[in-house]
PAPAVEX-647126 format. One record per residue (C-alpha): residue in three letters; x, y, z. Coordinates in steps of 0.001 Angstrom, whole numbers, padded with zeros to 6 digits, always signed. Each point is the difference from the previous one (the first is absolute). Example, Ala and Ser with C-alpha at 12.3 -4.5 7.8 and 13.67 -1.06 7.14 Angstrom:
BEGIN
ALA+012300-004500+007800/SER+001370+003440-000660/
END
This chain:
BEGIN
UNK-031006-018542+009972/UNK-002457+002538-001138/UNK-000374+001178-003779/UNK+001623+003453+000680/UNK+003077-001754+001433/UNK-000005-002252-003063/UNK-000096+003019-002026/UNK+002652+002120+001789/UNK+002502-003056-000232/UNK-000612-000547-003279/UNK+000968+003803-000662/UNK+003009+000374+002140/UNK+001416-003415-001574/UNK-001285+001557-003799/UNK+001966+003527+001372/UNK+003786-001858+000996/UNK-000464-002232-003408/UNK-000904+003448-001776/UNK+003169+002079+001908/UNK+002320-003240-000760/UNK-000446-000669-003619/UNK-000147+004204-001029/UNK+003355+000282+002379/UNK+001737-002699-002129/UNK-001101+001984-003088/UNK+000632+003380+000960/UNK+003578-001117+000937/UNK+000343-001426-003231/UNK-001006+001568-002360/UNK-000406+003773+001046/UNK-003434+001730+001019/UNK-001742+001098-003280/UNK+000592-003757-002004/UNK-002256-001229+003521/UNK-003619+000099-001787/UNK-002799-000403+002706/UNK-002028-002248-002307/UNK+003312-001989-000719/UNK-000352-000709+004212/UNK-003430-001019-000324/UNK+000159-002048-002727/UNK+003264-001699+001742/UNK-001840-000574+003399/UNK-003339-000897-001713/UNK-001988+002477+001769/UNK-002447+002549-001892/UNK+001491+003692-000212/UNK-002847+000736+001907/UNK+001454-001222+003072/UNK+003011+001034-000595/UNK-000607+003301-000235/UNK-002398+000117+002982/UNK+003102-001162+002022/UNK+002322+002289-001602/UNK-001557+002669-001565/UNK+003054+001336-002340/UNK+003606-001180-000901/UNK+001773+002120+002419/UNK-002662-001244+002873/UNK+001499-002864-001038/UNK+003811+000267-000247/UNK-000189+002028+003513/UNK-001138-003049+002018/UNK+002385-002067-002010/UNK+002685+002881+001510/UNK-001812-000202+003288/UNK+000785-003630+000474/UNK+003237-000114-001523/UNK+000649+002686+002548/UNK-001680-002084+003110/UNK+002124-003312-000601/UNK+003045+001523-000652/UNK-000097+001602+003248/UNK-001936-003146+002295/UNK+003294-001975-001674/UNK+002386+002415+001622/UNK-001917+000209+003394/UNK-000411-003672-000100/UNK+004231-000156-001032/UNK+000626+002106+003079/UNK-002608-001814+002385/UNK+001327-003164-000926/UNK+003616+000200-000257/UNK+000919+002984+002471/UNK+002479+001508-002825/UNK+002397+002534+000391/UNK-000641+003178-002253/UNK+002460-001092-002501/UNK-001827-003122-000749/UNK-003507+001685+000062/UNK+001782+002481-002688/UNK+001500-002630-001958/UNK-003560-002330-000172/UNK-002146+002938-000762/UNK+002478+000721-002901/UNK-000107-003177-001396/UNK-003795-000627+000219/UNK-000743+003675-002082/UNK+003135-001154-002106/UNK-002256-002919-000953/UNK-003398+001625-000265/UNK+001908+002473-002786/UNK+001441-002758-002292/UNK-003451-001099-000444/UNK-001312+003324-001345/UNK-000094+001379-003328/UNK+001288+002924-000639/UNK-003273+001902-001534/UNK-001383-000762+003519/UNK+002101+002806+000978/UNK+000091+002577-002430/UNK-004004-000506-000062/UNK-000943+000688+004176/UNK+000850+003782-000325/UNK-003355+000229-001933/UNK-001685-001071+002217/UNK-000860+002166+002771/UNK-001608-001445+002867/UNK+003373-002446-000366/UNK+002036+002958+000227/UNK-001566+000892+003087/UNK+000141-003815+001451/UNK+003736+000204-000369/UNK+000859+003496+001668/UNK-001978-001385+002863/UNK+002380-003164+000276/UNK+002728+002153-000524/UNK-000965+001675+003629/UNK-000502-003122+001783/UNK+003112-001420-001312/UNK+001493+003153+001608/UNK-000967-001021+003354/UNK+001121-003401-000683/UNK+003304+001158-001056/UNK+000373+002340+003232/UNK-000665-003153+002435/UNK+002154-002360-002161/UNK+002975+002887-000016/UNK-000109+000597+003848/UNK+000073-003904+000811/UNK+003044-000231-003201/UNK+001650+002635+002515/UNK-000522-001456+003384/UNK+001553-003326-001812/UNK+003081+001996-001206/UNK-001085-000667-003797/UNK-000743+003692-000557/UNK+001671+003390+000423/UNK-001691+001507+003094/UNK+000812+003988-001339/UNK-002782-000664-002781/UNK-003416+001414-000616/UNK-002536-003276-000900/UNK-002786+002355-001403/UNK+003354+000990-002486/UNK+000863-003058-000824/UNK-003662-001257-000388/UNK-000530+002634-002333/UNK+003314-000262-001949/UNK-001022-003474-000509/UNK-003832+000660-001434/UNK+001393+003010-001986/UNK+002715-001936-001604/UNK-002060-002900-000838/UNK-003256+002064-001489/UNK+002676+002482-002283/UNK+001339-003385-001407/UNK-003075-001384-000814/UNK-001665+003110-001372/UNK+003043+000622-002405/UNK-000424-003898-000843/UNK+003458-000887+001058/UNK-001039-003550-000002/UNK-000340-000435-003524/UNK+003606+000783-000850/UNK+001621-002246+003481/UNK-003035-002170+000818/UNK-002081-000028+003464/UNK+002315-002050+001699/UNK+003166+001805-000059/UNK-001652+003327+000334/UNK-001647-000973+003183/UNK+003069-001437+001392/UNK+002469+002583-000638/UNK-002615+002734+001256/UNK-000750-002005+002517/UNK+003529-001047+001101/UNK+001631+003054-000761/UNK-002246+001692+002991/UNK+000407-002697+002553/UNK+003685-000395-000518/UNK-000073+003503+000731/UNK-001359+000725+003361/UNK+001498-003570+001143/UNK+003026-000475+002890/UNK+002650-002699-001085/UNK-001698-002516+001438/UNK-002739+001426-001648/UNK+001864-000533-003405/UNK+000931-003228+001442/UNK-003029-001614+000440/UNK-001000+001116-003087/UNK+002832-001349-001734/UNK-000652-003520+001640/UNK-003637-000602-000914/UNK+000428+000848-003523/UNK+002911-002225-000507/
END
């Protein structure tokens, strides 16, 4: 092995050990109390290097995002891959893996990401993809009798990212807490456009 494959290693290991230990922290204790030198010092690497890898705080909290974002969806893919689930049961695992992901968060992570604009932007994109997402997972619900067929997904899709954004920007979570918010927006909606059996199904997997 050569001494710029050495290197490169070495930096793509320093990178995920950098991305883990600032996730952890943004999570827990909200964006600004995250101190870049704090990082350093934790990881026992000069700021130097830390700031040649990530050049500002919000360079770093969007590749924390990024792979929050990646793994959350490779688990779902992997889910469906693996266990050929019905749409119901993709629904219901999704829900309780973001469910999970929430409790874990403080809640000055939230009110703090508005400021932040190129996270802004990160987040209106994911909105869009999730649209597509939503579109595919509504016309299979359909074609397995779980959903209303005289629906419009790209609606419902954005009913759903409306709802949830208005309820975070007004900071409903500090007076009912993350969890029930999320699952009475989210429930609410898929409730909603389901069939009995839909309802059913639902019904079953949560009890």
């Amino acid at each position: 092995m050569n001494k710029d494959c050495i290197v490169n290693d070495y930096r793509n290991e320093l990178k995920e050990r950098i991305l883990e230990y600032s996730e952890k922290e943004f999570y827990a204790n909200g964006v600004r109390q995250v101190k870049m030198d704090n990082i350093a010092n934790y990881l026992s690497i000069s700021k130097r290097t830390l700031y040649e890898i990530y050049p500002t705080k919000e360079d770093l909290l969007l590749e924390c995002l990024k792979k929050h974002e990646e793994t959350h969806a490779f688990k779902i893919e992997q889910y469906i891959e693996e266990g050929n689930p019905n749409t119901i049961e993709i629904i219901i695992f999704a829900y309780k893996m973001k469910l999970e992901h929430f409790l874990q968060i403080n809640a000055l992570f939230f009110e703090e990401l508005c400021k932040y604009k190129r996270i802004v932007s990160f987040f209106e994109e994911k909105d869009k993809e999730r649209e597509t997402k939503f579109e595919w997972l509504f016309t299979r619900g359909v074609e397995e009798g779980f959903f209303r067929k005289d629906l419009n997904p790209r609606i419902i899709s954005n009913i759903f990212t409306v709802s949830l954004k208005e309820a975070i920007d007004n900071e409903l979570y500090k007076e009912f807490g993350m969890e029930y918010l999320f699952r009475d927006i989210v429930f609410t909606l898929v409730r909603g456009i389901c069939t009995i059996k839909g309802i059913e199904a639902i019904d079953q997997l949560l009890n």
